[in-house]
C-alpha positions, -999 to 999 in steps of 0.1 A, spaced: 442 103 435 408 87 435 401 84 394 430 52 397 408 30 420 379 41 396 402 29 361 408 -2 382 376 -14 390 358 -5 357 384 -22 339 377 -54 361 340 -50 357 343 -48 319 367 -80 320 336 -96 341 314 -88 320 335 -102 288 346 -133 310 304 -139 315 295 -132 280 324 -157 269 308 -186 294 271 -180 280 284 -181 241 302 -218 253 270 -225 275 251 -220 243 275 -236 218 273 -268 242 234 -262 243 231 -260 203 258 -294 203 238 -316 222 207 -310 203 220 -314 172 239 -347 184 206 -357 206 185 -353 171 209 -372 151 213 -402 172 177 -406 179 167 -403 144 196 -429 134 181 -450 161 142 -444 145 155 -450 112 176 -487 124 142 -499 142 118 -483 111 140 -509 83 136 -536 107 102 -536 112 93 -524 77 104 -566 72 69 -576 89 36 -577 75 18 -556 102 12 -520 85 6 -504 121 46 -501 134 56 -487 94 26 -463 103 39 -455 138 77 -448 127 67 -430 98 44 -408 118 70 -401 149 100 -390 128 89 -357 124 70 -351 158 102 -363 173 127 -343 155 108 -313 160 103 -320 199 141 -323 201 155 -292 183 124 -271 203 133 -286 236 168 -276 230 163 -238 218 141 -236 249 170 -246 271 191 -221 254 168 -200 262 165 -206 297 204 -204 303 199 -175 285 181 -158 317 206 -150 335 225 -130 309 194 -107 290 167 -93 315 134 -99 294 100 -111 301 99 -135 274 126 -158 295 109 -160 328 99 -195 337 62 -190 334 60 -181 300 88 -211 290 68 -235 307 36 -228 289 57 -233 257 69 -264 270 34 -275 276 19 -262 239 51 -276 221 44 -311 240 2 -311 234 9 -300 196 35 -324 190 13 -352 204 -16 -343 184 6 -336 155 17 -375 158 -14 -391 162 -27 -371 128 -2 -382 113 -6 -421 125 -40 -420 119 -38 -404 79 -5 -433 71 -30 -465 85 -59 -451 67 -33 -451 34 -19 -485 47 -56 -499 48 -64 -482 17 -38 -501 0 -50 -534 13 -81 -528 3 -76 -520 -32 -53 -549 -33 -82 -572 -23 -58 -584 7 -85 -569 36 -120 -583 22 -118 -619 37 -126 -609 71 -137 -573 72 -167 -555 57 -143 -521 58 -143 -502 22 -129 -474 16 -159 -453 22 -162 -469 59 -122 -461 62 -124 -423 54 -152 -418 77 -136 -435 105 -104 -415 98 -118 -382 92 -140 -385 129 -103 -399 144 -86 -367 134 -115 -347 138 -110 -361 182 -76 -358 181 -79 -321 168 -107 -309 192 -95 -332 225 -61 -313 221 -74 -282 218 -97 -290 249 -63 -300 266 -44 -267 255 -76 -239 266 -62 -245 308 -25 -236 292 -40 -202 282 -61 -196 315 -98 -202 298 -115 -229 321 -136 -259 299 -161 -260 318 -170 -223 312 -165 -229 279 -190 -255 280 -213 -233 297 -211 -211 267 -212 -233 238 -243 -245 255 -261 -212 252 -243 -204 220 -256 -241 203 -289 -229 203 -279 -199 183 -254 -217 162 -282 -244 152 -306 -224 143 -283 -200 120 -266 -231 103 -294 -255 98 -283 -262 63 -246 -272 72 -259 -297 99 -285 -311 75 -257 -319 48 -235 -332 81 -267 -358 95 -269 -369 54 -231 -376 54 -236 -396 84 -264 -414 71 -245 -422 39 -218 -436 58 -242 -457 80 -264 -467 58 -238 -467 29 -266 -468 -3 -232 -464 -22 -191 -461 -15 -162 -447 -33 -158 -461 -71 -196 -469 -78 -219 -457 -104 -251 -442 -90 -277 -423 -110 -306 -406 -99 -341 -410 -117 -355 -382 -99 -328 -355 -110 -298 -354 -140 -274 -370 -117 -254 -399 -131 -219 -406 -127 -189 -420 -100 -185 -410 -64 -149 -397 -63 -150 -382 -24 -176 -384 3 -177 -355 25 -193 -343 55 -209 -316 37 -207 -328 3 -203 -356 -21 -186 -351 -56 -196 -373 -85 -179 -375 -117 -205 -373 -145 -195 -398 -178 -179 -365 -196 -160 -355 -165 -177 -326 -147 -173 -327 -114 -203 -329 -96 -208 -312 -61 -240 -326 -44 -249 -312 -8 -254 -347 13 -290 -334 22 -305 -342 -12 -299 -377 -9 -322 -377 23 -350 -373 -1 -338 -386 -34 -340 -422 -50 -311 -432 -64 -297 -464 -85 -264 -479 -80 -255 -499 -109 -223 -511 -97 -238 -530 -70 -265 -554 -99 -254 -589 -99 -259 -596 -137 -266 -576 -163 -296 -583 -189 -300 -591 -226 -333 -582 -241 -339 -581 -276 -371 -588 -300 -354 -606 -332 -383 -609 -360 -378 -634 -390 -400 -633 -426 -431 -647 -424 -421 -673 -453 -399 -687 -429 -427 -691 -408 -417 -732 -405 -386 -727 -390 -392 -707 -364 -393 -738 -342 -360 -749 -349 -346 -715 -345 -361 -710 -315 -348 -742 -297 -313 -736 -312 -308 -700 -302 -323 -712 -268 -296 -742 -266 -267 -714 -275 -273 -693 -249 -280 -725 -224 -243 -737 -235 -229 -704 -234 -205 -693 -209 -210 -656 -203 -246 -666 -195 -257 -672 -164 -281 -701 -166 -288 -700 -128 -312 -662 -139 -342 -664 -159 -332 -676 -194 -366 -673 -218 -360 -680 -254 -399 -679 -273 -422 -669 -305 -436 -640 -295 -460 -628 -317 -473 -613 -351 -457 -587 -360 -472 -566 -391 -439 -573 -413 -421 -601 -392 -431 -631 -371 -411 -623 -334 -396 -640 -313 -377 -622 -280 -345 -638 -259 -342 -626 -224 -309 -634 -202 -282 -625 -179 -245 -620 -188 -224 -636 -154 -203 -602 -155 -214 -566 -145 -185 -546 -164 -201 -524 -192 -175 -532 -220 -171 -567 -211 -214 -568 -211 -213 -558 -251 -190 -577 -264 -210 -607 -250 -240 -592 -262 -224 -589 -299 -211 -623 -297 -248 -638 -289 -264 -614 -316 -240 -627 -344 -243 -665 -336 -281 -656 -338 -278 -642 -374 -257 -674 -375 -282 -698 -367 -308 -681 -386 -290 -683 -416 -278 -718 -413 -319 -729 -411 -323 -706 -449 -347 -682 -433 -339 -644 -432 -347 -613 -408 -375 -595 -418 -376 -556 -427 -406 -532 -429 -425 -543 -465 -464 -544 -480 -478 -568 -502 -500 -560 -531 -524 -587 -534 -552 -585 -560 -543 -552 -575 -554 -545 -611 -535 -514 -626 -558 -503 -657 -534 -488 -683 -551 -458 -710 -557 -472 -746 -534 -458 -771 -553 -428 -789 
């Protein structure tokens, strides 16, 4: 008589149980709608306000759009899986869902997204900026170059990473100022085991204060074989492109003690030459002189404003020399020799145009008698 109370109450147990697993698969389906929907309309409403400010001329709010799209998307569908999850508690008994270990979630999902943002702001301005600088657009005002933008970018991101990493260690129990405690001890150690890697740090920070060269120039070394362009700057190391392009790796330490040339930063280039005429044309080296001197006065590659010198130079043992030295206005190398050709041939121009002639390597036989045998 008892077992049909028993039938009873199981079967209504079993229709609780299916009427409470029905209400937490709509709970969820509402859960997993709202997010979706939440994401969509917010990124409609980030996209709307991203084309109307794309219409200015400040590079900042296309930077800050750009770099919350993401961030915000993912902080959306992660705040919604974590309130499924938390409606979830009441329906699976697990330690995963109690609401200490969702809050500390909440609080790394929030500090990572944050830090994932401002990363990402601070690598599309340095782009931005990058673009205005190669465009010419940011050199009126500012002294910022490139080199000067990637150093200021890489220490932003560098703050961003390790300020939210100081921010997360509470999350996880691990007190800063212990931590401090330790890395003071521990710096001592660290120091003296990587003294090469902060000596190539301290010359990447005197490269980027003192800034002997940037990104783009030509520098060469007379000390050691080094001669080509600085592609990157690093805190550890610079690469230069040699002229047959070999990448170059060159720990910033070395330029603490090296001399080094940067051609891309001369302000004219030079023309020296030694020209040498025949010595039977010894009367006209007057006139050639002044003329050659009045072409490259009247010339305008030349800049007249540098030392122009234009004189007989001496006696050679085949020629009678004269030597032009002068400075071309531009610094490009392929612009620099086709002035440099141009000013040769109007030399052999002017030479010509006088009847004189270049001279070449020769002897003279004077007074030479050549005794011949008699027949017999």
């Amino acid at each position: 008589m008892d077992e049909v109370p028993t039938l009873e109450r199981l079967e209504q147990a079993l229709a609780l149980d299916n009427m409470g697993s029905m209400g937490w698969g709509i709970e969820l389906f509402a859960v997993v709608t709202l997010t979706l929907f939440g994401r969509y309309v917010a990124l409609r409403l980030l996209g709307v306000l991203q084309r109307q400010f794309a219409k200015t001329t400040n590079l900042w709010d296309d930077a800050l759009f750009d770099a919350a799209y993401k961030p915000i998307s993912w902080f959306i569908l992660i705040m919604g899986l974590l309130w499924a999850v938390d409606i979830s508690e009441g329906y699976i008994d697990s330690e995963l869902f109690s609401i200490q270990n969702l809050s500390i979630i909440r609080q790394l999902t929030f500090i990572f997204l944050i830090m994932y943002f401002l990363v990402r702001f601070i690598s599309l301005g340095e782009a931005r900026l990058l673009e205005r600088i190669n465009d010419g657009a940011a050199k009126d005002e500012s002294t910022l170059d490139a080199t000067t933008l990637h150093a200021l970018a890489k220490l932003l991101r560098l703050s961003v990473i390790i300020s939210g990493a100081l921010v997360a260690l509470p999350t996880f129990g691990i007190e800063i100022t212990a931590l401090l405690a330790f890395g003071g001890v521990g710096g001592i150690a660290v120091g003296f085991a990587a003294q090469d890697l902060l000596s190539n740090f301290f010359g990447g920070l005197m490269i980027y204060l003192d800034r002997p060269f940037a990104i783009g120039d030509w520098i060469r070394s007379p000390d050691r074989e080094i001669e080509g362009t600085v592609e990157t700057i690093g805190w550890r190391l610079t690469v230069v492109r040699t002229f047959d392009k070999r990448p170059l790796y060159i720990p910033n330490s070395i330029f603490n003690k090296l001399a080094l040339e940067n051609p891309s930063r001369m302000s004219n280039r030079r023309i020296k030459e030694t020209i040498g005429i025949r010595y039977q044309d010894s009367e006209k080296m007057g006139v050639i002189v002044a003329d050659v001197k009045a072409m490259l006065q009247n010339h305008e590659a030349i800049d007249t404003n540098q030392t122009l010198i234009v004189n007989f130079n001496g006696y050679g043992a085949s020629s009678l020399d004269f030597f032009i030295y002068t400075f071309t206005r531009t610094t490009n190398w392929i612009q620099f020799h086709e002035i440099k050709q141009d000013i040769l041939l109007k030399i052999v121009e002017i030479v010509h145009r006088h009847g004189a002639d270049f001279a070449f390597p020769t002897t003279t036989l004077d007074g030479l008698e050549v005794l011949r045998p008699e027949p017999g």
